[in-house]
PATOR-133189 format. One record per residue (C-alpha): y, z, x; chain; residue number from 1; residue in three letters. Coordinates in steps of 0.1 Angstrom, whole numbers, plus 5000, padded with zeros to 4 digits. Layout:
NODE     py     pz     px   zalum   dolum   vokol
NODE      Y      Z      X       A     NUM     ALA
...
% end
This chain:
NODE     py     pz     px   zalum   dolum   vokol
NODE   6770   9262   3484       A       1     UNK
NODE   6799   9269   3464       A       2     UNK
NODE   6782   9301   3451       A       3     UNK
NODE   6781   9319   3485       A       4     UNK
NODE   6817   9312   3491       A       5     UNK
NODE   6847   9338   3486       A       6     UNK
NODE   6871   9334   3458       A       7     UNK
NODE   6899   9329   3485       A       8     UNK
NODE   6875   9298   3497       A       9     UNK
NODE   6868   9285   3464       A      10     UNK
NODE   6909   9284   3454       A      11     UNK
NODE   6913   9269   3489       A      12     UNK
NODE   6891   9237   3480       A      13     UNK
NODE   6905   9236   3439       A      14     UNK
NODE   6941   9233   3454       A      15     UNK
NODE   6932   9205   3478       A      16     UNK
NODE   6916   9191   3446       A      17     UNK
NODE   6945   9194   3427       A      18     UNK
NODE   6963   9177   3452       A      19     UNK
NODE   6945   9150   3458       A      20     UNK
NODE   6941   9147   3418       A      21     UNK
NODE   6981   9144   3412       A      22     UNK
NODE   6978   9119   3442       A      23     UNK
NODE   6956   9098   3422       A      24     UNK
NODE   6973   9099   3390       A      25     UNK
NODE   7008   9093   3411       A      26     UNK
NODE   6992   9065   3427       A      27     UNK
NODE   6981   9052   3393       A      28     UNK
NODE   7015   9054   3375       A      29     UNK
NODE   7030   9034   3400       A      30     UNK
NODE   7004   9006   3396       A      31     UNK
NODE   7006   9007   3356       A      32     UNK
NODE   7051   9007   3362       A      33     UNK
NODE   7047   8977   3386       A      34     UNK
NODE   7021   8959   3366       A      35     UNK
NODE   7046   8964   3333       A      36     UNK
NODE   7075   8950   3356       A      37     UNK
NODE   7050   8922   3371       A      38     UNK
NODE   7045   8910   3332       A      39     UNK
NODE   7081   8910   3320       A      40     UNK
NODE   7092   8890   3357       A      41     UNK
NODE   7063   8860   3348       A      42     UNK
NODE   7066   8855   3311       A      43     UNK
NODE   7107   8854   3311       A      44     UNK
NODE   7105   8829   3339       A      45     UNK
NODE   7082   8809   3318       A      46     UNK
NODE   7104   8813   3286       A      47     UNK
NODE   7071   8833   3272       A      48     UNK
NODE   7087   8856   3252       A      49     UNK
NODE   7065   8889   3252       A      50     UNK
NODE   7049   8908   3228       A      51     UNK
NODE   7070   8941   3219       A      52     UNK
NODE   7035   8958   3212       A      53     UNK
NODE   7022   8947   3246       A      54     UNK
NODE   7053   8963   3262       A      55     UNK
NODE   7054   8997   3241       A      56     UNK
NODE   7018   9001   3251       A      57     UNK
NODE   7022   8993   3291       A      58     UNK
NODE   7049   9019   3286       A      59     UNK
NODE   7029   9044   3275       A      60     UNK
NODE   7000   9043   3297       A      61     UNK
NODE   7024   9048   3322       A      62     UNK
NODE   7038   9075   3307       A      63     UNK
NODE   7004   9090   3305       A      64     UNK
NODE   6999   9094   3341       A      65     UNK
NODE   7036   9114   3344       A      66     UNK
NODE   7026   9137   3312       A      67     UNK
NODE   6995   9144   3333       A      68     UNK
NODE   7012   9143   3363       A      69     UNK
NODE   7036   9174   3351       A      70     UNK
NODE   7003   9197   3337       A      71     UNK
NODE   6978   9196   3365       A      72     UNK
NODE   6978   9231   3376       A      73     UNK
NODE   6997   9242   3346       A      74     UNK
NODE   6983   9268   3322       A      75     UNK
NODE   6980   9237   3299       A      76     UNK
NODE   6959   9222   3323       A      77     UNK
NODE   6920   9214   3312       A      78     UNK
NODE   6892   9204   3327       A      79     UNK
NODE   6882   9173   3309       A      80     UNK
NODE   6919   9163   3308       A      81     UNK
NODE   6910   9141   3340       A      82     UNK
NODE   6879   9124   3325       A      83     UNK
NODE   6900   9116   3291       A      84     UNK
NODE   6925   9099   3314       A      85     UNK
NODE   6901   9081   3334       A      86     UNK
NODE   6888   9067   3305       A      87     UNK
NODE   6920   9058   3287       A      88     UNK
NODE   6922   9037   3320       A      89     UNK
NODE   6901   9014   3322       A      90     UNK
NODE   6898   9012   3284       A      91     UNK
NODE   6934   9004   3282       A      92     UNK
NODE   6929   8978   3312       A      93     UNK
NODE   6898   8963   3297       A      94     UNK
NODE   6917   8960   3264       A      95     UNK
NODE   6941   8937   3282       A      96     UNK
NODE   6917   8913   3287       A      97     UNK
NODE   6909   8909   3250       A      98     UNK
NODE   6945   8911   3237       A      99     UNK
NODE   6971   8894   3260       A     100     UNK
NODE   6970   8860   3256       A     101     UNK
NODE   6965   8841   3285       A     102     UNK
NODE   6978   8805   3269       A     103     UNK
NODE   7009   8796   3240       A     104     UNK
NODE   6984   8776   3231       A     105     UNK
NODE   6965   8790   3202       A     106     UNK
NODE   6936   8771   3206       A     107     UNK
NODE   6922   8785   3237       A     108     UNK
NODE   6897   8814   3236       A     109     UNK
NODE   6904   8844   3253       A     110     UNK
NODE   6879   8843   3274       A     111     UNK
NODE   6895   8825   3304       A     112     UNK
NODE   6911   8859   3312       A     113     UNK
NODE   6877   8873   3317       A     114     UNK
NODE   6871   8837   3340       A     115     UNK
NODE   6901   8836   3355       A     116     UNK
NODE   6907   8871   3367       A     117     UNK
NODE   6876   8891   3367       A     118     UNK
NODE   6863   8923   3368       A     119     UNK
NODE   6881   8935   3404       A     120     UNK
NODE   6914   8942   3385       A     121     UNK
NODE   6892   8980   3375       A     122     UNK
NODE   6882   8983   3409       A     123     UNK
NODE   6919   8999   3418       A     124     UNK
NODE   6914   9028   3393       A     125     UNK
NODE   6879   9034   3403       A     126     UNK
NODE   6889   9037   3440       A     127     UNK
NODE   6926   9062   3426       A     128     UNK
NODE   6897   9087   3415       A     129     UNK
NODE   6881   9093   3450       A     130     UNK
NODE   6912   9112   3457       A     131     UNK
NODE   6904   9136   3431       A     132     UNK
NODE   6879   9145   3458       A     133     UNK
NODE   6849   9149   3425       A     134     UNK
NODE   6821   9128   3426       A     135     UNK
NODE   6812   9132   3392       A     136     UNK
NODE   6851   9121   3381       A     137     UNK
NODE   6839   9091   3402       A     138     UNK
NODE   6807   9083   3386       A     139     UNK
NODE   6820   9091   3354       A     140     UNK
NODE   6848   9065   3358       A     141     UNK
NODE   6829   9039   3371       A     142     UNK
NODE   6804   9040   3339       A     143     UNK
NODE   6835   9038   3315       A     144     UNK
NODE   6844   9012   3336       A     145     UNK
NODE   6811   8993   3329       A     146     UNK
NODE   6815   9005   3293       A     147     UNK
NODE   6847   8992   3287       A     148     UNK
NODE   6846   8957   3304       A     149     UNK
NODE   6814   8950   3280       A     150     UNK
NODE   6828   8958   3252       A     151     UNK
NODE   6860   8938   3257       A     152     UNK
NODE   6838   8909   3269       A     153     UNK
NODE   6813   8914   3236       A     154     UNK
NODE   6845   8917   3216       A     155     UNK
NODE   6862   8881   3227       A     156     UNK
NODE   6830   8866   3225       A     157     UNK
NODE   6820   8872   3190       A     158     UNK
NODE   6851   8856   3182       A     159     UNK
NODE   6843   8823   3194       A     160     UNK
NODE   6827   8798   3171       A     161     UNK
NODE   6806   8785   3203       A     162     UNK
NODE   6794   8803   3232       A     163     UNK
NODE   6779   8783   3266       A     164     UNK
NODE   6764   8802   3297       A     165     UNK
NODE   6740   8793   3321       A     166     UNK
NODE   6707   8799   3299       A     167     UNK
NODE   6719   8765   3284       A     168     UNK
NODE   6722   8745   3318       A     169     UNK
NODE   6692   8720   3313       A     170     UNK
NODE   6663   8714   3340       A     171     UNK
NODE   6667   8693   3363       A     172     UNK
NODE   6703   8696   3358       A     173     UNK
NODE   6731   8672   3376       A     174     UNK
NODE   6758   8673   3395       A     175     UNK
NODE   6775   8663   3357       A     176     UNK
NODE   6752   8687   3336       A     177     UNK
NODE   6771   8717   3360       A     178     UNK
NODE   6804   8703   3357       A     179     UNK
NODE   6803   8702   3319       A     180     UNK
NODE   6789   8735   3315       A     181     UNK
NODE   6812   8754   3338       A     182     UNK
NODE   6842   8737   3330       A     183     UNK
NODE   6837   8739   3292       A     184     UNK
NODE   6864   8762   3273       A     185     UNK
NODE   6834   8775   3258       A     186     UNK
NODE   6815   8787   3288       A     187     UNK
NODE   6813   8825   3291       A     188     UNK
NODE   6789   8835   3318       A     189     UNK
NODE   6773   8861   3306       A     190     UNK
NODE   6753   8865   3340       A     191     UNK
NODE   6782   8862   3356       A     192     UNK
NODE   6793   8895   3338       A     193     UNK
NODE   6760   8918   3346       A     194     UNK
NODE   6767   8907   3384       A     195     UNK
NODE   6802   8922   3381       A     196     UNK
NODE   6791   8950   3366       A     197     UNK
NODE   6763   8957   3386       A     198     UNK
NODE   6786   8958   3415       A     199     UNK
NODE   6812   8978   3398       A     200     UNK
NODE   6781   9006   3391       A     201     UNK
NODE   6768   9005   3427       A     202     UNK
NODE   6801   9006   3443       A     203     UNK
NODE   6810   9036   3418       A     204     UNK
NODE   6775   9054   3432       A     205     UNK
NODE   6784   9049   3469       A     206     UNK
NODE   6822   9060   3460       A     207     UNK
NODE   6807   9091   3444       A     208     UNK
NODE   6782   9098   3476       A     209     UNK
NODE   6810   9095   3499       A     210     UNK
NODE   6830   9119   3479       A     211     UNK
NODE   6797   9142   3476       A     212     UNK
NODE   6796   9146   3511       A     213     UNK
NODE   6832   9153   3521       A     214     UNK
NODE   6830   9175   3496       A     215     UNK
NODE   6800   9193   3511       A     216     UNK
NODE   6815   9189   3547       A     217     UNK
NODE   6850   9205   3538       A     218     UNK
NODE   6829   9232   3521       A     219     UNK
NODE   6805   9235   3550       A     220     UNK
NODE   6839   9241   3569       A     221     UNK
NODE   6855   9265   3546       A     222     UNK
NODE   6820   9289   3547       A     223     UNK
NODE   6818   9285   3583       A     224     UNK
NODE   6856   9297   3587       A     225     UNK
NODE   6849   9325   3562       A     226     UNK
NODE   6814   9336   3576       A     227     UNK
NODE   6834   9338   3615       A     228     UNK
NODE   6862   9357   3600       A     229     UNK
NODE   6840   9380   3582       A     230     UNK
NODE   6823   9382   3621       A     231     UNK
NODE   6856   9388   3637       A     232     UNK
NODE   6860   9415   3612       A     233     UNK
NODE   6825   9427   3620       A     234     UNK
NODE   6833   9426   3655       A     235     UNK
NODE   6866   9440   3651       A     236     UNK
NODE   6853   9472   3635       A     237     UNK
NODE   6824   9480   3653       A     238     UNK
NODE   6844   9475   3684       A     239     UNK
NODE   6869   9503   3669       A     240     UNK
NODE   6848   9529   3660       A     241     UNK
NODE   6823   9524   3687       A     242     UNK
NODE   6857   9525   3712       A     243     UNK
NODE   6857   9564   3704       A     244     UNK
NODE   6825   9566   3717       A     245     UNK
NODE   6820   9546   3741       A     246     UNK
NODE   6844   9529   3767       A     247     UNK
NODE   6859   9492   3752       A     248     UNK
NODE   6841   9471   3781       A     249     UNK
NODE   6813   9484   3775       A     250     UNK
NODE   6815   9479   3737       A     251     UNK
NODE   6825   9444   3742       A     252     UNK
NODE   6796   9437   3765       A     253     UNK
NODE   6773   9456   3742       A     254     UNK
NODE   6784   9430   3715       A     255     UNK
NODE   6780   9398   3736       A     256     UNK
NODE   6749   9406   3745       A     257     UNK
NODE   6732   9419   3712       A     258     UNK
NODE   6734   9457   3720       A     259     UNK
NODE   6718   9458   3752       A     260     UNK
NODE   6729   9460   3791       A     261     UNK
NODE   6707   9449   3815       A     262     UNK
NODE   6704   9466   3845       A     263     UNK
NODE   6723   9461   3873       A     264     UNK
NODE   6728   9475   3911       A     265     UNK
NODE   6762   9470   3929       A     266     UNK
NODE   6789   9490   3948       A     267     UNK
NODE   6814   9514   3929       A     268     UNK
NODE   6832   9552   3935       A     269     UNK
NODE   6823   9579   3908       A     270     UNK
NODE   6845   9604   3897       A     271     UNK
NODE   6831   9635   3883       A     272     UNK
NODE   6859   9661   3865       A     273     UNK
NODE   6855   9696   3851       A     274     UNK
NODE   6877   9723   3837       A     275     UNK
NODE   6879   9753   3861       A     276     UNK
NODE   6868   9786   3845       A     277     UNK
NODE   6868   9771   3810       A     278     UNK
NODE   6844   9797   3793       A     279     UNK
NODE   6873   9820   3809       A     280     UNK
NODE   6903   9803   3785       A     281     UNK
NODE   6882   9798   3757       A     282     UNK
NODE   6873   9835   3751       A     283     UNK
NODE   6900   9848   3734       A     284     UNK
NODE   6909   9818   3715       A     285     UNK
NODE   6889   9805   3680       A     286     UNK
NODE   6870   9774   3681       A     287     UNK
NODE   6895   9748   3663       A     288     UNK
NODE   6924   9758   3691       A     289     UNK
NODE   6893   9755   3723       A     290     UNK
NODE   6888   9719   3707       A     291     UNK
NODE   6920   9707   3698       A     292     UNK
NODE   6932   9719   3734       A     293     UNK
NODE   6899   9703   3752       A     294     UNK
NODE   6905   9671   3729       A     295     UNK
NODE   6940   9665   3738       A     296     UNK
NODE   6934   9670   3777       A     297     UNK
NODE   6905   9646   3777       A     298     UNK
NODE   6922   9624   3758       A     299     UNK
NODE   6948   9622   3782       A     300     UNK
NODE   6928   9623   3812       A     301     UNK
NODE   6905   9590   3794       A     302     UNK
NODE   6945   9573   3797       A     303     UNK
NODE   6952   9582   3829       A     304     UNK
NODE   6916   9570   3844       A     305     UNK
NODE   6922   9533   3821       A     306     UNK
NODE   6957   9529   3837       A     307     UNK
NODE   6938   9530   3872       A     308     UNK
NODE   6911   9508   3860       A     309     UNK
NODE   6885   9530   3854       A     310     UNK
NODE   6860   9535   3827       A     311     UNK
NODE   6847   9568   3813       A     312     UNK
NODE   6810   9568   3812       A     313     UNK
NODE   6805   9601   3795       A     314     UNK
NODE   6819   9637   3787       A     315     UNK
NODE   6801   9666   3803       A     316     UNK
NODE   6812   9691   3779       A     317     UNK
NODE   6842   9703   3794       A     318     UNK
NODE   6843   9673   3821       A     319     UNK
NODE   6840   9638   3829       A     320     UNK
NODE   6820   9609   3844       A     321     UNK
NODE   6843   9578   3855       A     322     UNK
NODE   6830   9550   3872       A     323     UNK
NODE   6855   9523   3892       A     324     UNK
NODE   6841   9487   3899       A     325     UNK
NODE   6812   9489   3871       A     326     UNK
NODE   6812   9479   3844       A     327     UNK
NODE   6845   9472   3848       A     328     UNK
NODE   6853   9452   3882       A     329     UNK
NODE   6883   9467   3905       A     330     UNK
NODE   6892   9454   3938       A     331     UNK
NODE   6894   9489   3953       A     332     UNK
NODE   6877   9513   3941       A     333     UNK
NODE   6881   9538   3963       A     334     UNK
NODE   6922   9540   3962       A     335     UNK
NODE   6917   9535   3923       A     336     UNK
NODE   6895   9567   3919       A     337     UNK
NODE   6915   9587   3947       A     338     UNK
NODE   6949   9577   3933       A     339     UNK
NODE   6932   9583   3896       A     340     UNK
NODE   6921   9622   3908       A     341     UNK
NODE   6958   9628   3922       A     342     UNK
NODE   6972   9623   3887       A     343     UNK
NODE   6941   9641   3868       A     344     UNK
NODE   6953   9672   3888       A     345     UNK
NODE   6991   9668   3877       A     346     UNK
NODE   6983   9660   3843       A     347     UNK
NODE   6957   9689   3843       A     348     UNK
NODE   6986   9714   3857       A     349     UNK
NODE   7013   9704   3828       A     350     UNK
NODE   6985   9714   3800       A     351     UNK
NODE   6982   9744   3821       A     352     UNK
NODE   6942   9736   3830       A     353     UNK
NODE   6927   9737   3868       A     354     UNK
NODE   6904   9708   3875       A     355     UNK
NODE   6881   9706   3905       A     356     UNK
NODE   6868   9666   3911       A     357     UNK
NODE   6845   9652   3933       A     358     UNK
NODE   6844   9614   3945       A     359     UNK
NODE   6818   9598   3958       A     360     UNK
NODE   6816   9558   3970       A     361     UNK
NODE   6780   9538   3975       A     362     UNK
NODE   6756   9516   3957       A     363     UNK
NODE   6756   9525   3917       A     364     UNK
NODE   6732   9515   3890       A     365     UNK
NODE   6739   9507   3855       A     366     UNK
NODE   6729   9497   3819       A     367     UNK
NODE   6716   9508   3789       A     368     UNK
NODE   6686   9535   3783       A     369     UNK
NODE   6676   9551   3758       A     370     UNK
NODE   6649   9541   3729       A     371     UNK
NODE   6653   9510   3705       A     372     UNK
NODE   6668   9531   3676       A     373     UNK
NODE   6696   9550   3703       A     374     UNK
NODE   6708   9537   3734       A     375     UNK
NODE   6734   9551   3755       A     376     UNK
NODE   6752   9533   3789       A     377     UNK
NODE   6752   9552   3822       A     378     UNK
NODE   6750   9550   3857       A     379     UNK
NODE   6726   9564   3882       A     380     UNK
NODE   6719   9571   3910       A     381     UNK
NODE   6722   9586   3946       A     382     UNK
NODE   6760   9582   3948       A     383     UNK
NODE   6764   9595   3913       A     384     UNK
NODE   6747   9629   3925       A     385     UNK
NODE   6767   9631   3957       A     386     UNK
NODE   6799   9631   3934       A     387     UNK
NODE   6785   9659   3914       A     388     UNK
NODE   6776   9682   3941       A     389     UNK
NODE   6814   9675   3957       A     390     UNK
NODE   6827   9686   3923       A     391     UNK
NODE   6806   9719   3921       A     392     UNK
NODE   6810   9726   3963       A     393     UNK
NODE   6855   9727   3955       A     394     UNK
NODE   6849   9761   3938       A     395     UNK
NODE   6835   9769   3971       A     396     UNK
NODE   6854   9753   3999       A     397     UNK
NODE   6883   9764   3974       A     398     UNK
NODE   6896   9730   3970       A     399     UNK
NODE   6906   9707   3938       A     400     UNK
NODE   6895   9671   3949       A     401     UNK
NODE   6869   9666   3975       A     402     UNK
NODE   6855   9628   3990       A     403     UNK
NODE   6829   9615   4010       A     404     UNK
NODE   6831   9594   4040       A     405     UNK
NODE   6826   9562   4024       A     406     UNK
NODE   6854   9569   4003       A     407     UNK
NODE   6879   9586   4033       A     408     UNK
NODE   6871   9555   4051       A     409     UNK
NODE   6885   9528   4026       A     410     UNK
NODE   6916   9547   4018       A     411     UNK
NODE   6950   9531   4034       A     412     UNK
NODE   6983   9540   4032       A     413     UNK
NODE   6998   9575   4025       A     414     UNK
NODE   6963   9584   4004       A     415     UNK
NODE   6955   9614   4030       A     416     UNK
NODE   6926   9630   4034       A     417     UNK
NODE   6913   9664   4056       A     418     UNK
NODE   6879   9666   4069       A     419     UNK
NODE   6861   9697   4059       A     420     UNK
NODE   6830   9695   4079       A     421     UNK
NODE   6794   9685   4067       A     422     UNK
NODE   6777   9700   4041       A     423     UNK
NODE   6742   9700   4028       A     424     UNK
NODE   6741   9694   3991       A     425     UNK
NODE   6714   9701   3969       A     426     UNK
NODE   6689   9670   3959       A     427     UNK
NODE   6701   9650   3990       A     428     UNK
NODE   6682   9651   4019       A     429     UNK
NODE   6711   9646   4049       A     430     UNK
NODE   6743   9663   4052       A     431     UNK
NODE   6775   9649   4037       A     432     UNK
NODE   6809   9645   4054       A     433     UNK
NODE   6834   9660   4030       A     434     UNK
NODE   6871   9650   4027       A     435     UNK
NODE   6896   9672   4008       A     436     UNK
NODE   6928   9656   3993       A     437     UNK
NODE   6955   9675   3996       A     438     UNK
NODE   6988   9654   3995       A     439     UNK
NODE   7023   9662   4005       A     440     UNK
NODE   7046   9684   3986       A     441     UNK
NODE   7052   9664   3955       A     442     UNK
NODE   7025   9643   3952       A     443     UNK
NODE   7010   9656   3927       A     444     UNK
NODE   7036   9648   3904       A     445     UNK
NODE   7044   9619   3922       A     446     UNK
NODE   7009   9606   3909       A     447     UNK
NODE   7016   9617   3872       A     448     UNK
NODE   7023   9581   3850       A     449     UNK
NODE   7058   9577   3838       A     450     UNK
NODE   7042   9574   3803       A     451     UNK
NODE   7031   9608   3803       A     452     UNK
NODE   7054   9632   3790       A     453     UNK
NODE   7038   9648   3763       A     454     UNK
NODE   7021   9686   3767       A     455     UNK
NODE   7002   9707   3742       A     456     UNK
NODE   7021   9732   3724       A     457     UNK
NODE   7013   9768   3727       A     458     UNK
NODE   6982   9771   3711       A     459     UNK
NODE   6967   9761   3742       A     460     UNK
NODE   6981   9795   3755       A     461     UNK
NODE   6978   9819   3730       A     462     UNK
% end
């Protein structure tokens, strides 16, 4: 697992190693000070004066775990440092066993200490290296352990000139028979040694699975955070350069549902734009300036539409197709478009273009069409044609914005609106009511947003 994560990932887990690791050996100085202070406390108050040797070298396993304490992470760091620690350990704790006397009296063997304290004393350092968050530091310490406490035990042992354990218990044995075996200063139960070691080992394995798995859960974690920021990224980008293409609802919808839209029927106002006499201002002028201009004014119209909560559908060359209440929902369409063609027509006049816009309000279909290799998002439908044909009929009723019925008849307010008779527009069957906007003196640029106050410079005159 660790292969497929990022370097930043990877340094991520090896610092919350390292930190758990200087935890550990912190953890294990403190236990090796007090246990140095714990020895000097019992043997004054029992007028046992104290080996000087046995001090120095309590000393300096502590002062191994602030040496390593001071490198971890240092340049002087290494990766076995930790394992030649571990083992110093328990060797050094093991060692105890065999060397500190556990009686003035010369004549007892030194393997009471092994009887009367046991084997739990390693159990301490064995449970320090789980912090170091590695199972095989773990594993590897529990086996030294095992090591260590066999040889110490083999060590005392060969020293003694008689050796009792419970292979020489006889059958049958009494109550007596036990008594005098176990309580003989010769008894070493050896058994009772492959028990405590066999514990030590297993509880070493299940130390070392539990670490294991955190370790594979914080990993888990750490890929799953990577591979969702590396998503959000994804997301992030595709969003941005499809938004130049497409309108950012649209993109966002396109994502959560895996590039498609279904199709869907519900009630929105159209609004369909175009340049007057474009071919007209681009004749004199070279291509670069015709496309810089038309970029800029679309641009602008494409901010005036989003502050009105529209959405651009598509560019018709020199024009637009803006839909209100799909995909994007609006409570009212109708003053949204209407309000949004009053400040297309100002904003059109200060880049010194003439628009003509039609609106149109009924049931609108949507989604996605197109092939499986290139789809495209549109809406279609009766309402979207009636909006066209009121665009094209302005250049003949010599108007700028004209509305249909539906639309006249949800507008409130000041938003005014002067019938212009029915007309018969081609690919509709029934004559249409047509409205023309024309609002007071100053409305136009009454309609303009304060954040507009940019124009093109005079290239698009020249």
């Amino acid at each position: 697992m660790s292969r497929d994560l990022p370097r930043s990932a990877l340094k991520r887990y090896e610092l919350a190693e390292r930190q758990g690791l200087r935890l550990a050996i912190f953890c294990r100085t403190m236990i090796a000070l007090s246990g140095l202070i714990y020895l000097v406390t019992v043997y004054n108050s029992t007028d046992y004066t104290l080996r000087i040797w046995t001090i120095v070298a309590l000393f300096a396993y502590a002062a191994t775990g602030f040496t390593h304490l001071a490198i971890v992470g240092t340049r002087y760091d290494r990766w076995w440092l930790k394992y030649a620690v571990s083992a110093f350990d328990m060797i050094g704790i093991c060692a105890l066993f065999a060397i500190i006397p556990v009686s003035r009296s010369s004549d007892i063997p030194q393997i009471i200490a092994f009887r009367a304290y046991g084997i739990y004393y390693l159990f301490p350092i064995l449970a320090l290296s789980v912090l170091s968050l590695s199972w095989r530091l773990v594993v590897w310490t529990g086996a030294v352990a095992v090591v260590a406490w066999w040889s110490a035990f083999l060590w005392v042992i060969s020293n003694m000139d008689q050796t009792l354990s419970w292979s020489d218990i006889p059958v049958n044995a009494t109550t007596a028979d036990y008594e005098n075996l176990f309580l003989s200063i010769n008894f070493v139960g050896t058994g009772n040694r492959v028990e405590e070691s066999g514990f030590l080992l297993a509880g070493a394995f299940i130390l070392a699975l539990v670490v294991f798995r955190a370790r594979t859960v914080f990993l888990a974690q750490i890929k799953a955070e990577a591979q969702e920021r590396k998503e959000r990224q994804a997301r992030h980008k595709v969003t941005a350069v499809l938004g130049r293409f497409v309108p950012e609802e649209i993109t966002n919808q396109l994502i959560a549902d895996s590039g498609t839209l279904a199709p869907k029927e519900g009630h929105g106002t159209l609004l369909v734009l175009d340049i007057q006499d474009f071919t007209g201002f681009a004749r004199d002028k070279s291509p670069t300036v015709v496309i810089e201009a038309l970029d800029g004014f679309l641009a602008r119209c494409c901010e005036v539409i989003a502050e009105n909560s529209g959405v651009v559908i598509t560019f018709t060359g020199d024009g637009l197709l803006a839909s209100f209440n799909t995909p994007l929902k609006v409570d009212d369409p109708e003053a949204a478009a209407y309000d949004a063609a009053v400040a297309l027509v100002a904003a059109a006049d200060s880049l010194n273009f003439t628009v003509r816009i039609g609106v149109a309000s009924g049931p609108v279909a949507s989604g996605s069409i197109g092939s499986s290799d290139r789809m495209a998002f549109t809406v279609y439908g009766t309402t979207v044609n009636r909006a066209a044909r009121l665009e094209t009929l302005c250049k003949s009723l010599n108007q700028t914005i004209l509305i249909d019925r539906p639309t006249r008849e949800k507008l409130t307010g000041a938003r005014s609106a002067t019938p212009q008779g029915d007309h018969g527009l081609r690919g509709l069957d029934e004559p249409v009511s047509v409205f023309a906007v024309t609002p007071e003196q100053g409305e136009w640029d009454g309609r303009i947003p304060s954040s507009f106050n940019q124009t093109l410079d005079s290239r698009t005159t020249t």
